[in-house]
C-alpha positions as CSV (number, residue, x, y, z in Angstrom):
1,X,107.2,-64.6,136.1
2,X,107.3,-65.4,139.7
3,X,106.5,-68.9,141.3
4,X,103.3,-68.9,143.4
5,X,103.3,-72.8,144.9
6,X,106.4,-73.2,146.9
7,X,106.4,-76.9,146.9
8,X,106.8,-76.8,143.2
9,X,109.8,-75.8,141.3
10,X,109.7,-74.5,137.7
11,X,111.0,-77.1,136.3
12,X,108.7,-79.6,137.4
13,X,105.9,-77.3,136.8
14,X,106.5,-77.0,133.0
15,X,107.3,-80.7,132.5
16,X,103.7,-81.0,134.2
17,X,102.3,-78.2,132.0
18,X,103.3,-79.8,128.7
19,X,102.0,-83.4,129.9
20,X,98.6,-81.8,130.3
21,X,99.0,-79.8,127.2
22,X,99.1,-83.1,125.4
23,X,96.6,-84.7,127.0
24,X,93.9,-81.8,126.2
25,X,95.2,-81.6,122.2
26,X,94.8,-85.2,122.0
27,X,91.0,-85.4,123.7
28,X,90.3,-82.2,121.2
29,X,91.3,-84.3,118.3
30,X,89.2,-87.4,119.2
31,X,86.6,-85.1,120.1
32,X,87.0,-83.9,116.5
33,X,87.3,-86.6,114.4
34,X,85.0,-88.6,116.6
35,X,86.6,-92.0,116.3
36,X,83.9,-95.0,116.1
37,X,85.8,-97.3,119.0
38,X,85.2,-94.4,121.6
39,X,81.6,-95.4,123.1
40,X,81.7,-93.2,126.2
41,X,82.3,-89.5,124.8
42,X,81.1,-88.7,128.7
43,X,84.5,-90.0,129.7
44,X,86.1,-87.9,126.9
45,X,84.9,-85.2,128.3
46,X,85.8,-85.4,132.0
47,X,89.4,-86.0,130.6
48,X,89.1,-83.0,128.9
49,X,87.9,-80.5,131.3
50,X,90.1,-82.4,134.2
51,X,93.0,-82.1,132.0
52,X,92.6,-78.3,131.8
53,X,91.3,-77.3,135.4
54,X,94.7,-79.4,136.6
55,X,96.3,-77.2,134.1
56,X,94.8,-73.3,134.5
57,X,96.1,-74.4,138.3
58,X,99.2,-75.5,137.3
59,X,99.7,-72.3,135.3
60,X,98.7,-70.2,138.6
61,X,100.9,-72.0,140.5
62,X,104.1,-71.6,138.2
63,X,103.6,-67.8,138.1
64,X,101.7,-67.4,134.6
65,X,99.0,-63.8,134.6
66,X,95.4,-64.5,135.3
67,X,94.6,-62.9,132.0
68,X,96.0,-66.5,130.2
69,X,94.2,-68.5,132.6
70,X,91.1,-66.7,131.9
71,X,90.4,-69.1,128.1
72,X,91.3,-71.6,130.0
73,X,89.5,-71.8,133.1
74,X,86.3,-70.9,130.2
75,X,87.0,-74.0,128.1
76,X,87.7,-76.1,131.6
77,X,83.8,-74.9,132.7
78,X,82.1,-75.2,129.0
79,X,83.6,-79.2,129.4
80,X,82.5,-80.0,132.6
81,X,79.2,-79.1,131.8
82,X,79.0,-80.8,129.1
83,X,80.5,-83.8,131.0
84,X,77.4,-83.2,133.6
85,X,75.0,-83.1,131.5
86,X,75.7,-86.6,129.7
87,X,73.5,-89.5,132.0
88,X,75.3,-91.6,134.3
89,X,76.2,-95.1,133.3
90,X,76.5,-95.9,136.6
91,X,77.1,-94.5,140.1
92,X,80.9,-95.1,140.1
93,X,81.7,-90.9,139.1
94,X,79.5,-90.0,142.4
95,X,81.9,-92.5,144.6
96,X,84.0,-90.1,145.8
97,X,81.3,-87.3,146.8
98,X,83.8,-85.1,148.6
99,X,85.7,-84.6,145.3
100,X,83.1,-84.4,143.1
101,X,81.6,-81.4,145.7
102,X,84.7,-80.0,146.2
103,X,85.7,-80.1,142.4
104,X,82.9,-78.0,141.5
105,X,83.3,-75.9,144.2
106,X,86.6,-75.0,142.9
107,X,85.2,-74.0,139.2
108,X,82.2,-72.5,140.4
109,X,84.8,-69.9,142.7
110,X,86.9,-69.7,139.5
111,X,84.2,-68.4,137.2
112,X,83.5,-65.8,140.0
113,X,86.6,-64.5,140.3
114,X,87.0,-64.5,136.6
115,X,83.6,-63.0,136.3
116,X,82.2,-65.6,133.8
117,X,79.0,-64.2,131.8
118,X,75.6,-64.8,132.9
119,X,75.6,-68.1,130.8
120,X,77.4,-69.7,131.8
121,X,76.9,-69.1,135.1
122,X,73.4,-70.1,135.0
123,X,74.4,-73.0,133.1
124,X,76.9,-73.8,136.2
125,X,74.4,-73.1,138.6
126,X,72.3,-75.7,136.8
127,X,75.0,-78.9,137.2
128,X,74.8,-77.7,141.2
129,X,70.7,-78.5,140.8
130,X,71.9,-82.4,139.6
131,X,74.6,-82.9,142.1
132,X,72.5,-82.0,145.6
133,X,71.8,-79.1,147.1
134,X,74.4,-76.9,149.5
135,X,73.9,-73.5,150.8
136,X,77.5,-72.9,150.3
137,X,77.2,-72.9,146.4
138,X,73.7,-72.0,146.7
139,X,74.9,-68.6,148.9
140,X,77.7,-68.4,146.4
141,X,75.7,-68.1,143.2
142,X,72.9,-65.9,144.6
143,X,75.5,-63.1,144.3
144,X,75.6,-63.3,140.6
145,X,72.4,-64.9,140.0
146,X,70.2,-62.7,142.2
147,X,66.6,-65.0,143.6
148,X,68.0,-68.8,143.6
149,X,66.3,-70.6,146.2
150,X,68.7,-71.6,149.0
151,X,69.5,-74.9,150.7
152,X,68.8,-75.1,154.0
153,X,72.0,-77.2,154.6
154,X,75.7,-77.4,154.2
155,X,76.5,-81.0,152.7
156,X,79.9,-80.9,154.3
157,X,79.8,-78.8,157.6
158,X,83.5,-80.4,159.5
159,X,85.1,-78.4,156.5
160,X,83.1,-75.7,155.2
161,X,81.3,-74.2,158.3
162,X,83.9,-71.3,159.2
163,X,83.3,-70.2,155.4
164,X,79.6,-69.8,155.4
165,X,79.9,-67.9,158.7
166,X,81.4,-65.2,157.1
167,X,78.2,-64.5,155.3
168,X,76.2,-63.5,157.9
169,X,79.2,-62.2,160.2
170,X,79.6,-58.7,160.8
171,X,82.1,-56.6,158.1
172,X,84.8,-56.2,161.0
173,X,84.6,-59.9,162.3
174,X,84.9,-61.4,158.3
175,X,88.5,-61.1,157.9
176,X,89.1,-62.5,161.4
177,X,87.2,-65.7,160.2
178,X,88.6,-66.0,156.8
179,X,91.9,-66.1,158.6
180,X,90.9,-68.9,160.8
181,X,89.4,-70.6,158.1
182,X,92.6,-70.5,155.7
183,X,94.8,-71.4,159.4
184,X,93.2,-74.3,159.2
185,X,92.3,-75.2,156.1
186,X,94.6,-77.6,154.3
187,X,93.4,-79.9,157.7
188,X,89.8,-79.7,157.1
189,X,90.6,-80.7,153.5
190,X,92.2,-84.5,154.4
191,X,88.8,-86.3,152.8
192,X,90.0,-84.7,149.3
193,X,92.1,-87.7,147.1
194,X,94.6,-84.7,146.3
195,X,95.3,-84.5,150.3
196,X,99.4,-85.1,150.7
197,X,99.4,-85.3,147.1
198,X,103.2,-83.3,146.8
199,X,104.4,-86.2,148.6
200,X,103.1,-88.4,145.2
201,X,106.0,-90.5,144.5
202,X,104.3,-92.6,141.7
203,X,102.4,-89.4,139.9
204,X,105.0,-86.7,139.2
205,X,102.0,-84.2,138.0
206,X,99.4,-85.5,141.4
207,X,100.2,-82.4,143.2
208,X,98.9,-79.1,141.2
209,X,99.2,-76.6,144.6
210,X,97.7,-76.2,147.2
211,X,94.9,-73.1,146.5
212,X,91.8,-72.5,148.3
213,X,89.8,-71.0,145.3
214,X,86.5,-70.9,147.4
215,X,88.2,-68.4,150.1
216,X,89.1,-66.0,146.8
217,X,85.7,-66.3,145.8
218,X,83.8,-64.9,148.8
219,X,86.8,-62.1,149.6
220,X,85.7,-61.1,146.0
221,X,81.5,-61.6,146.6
222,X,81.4,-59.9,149.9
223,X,84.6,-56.9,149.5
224,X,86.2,-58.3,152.2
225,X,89.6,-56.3,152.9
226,X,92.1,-59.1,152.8
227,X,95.2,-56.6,154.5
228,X,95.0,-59.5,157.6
229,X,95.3,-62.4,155.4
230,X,96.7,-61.8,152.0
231,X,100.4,-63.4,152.5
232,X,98.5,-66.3,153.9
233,X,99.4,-70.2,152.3
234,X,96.9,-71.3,150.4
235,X,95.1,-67.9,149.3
236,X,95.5,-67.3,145.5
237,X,95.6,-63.2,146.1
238,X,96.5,-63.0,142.9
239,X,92.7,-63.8,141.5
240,X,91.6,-61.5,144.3
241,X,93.1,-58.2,142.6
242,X,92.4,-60.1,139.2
243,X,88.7,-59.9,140.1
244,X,88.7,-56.7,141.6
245,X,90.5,-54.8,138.8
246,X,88.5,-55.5,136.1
């Protein structure tokens, strides 16, 4: 098993790994048993499916095949929708509306390149209805979801602009921009909480690695050949022949 993330080392990422492995068993077992003191089982949840997106990347980043982080990256998607889909008590979840875009961002491209069933794609595409429209993830899902209605808008332009080009850029001009885009993305990222996170001193298992899942995701939607920018930081190549392999 070879190391992806080169910030991390192995050790650190398998202390990390069986912190989060705790942390999912022991939200399963209240989810389980259903305790009476829990009131807010939405809160449950979002531990729950954070717990195991933080740790499918996690496992990425250490090394681990894309086959094992297929279950997981399943269960992360089935949580979060059921997190979604549970009313707001209030308006403090949507605070930070860069992460909460961004986060599904990352499992929407995760279920493509995993190839998630119909489903629960739909299912995903539904949560993207509640949290605003974008014709990033609109644009996205239309290629597995043929006929959604697209956006007419990107709700964050300053970092996802160069990435929606590529859709309507000529075949021989798209790696050229995915390129760019990945030269520059970790920058164009600084509104995410996670931004700087390996420098964490307080929150040994902050810093996950530094993946752009979204750039995987339209390599895979759009066959891009990915020769220019495969060795790149910050592409997970890895999913890329996952995706196209199977």
């Amino acid at each position: 098993m070879m190391k992806r993330e080169p910030l991390l080392n192995l050790e650190h990422l398998k202390s990390c790994c069986t912190e989060f492995e705790s942390e999912i068993n022991e939200n399963k077992e209240q989810i389980a048993t259903r305790p009476p003191e829990i009131k807010s089982w939405d809160t449950v949840y979002a531990f729950l499916y954070d717990a195991q997106l933080n740790y499918a990347i996690y496992k990425y980043s250490a090394g681990n095949s894309i086959t094992e982080l297929v279950p997981l990256v399943t269960e992360a998607t089935e949580n979060y929708i059921t997190y979604q889909n549970y009313p707001p008590e209030d308006d403090t979840s949507m605070k930070d509306l860069f992460l909460v875009y961004q986060e599904y961002l990352t499992i929407l491209s995760l279920n493509i390149l995993v190839k998630s069933g119909r489903g629960l794609m739909e299912k995903l595409a539904a949560v993207c209805d509640t949290l605003g429209s974008d014709k990033l993830t609109d644009r996205m899902i239309s290629y597995v979801i043929p006929g959604r209605k697209m956006s007419s808008k990107l709700l964050w332009p300053k970092s996802f602009e160069k990435l929606y080009a590529v859709f309507d850029a000529k075949s021989e001009q798209q790696p050229d921009i995915i390129a760019e885009y990945l030269s520059g993305w970790y920058k164009s990222m600084s509104k995410a909480p996670w931004y700087n996170s390996h420098k964490n001193t307080e929150n040994e298992c902050a810093f996950n690695g530094y993946w752009s899942f979204e750039v995987a995701a339209v390599v895979c939607l759009l066959n891009i050949d990915d020769t220019l920018f495969r060795d790149k930081l910050f592409y997970p190549k890895d999913f890329v022949d996952f995706n196209r392999n199977l």
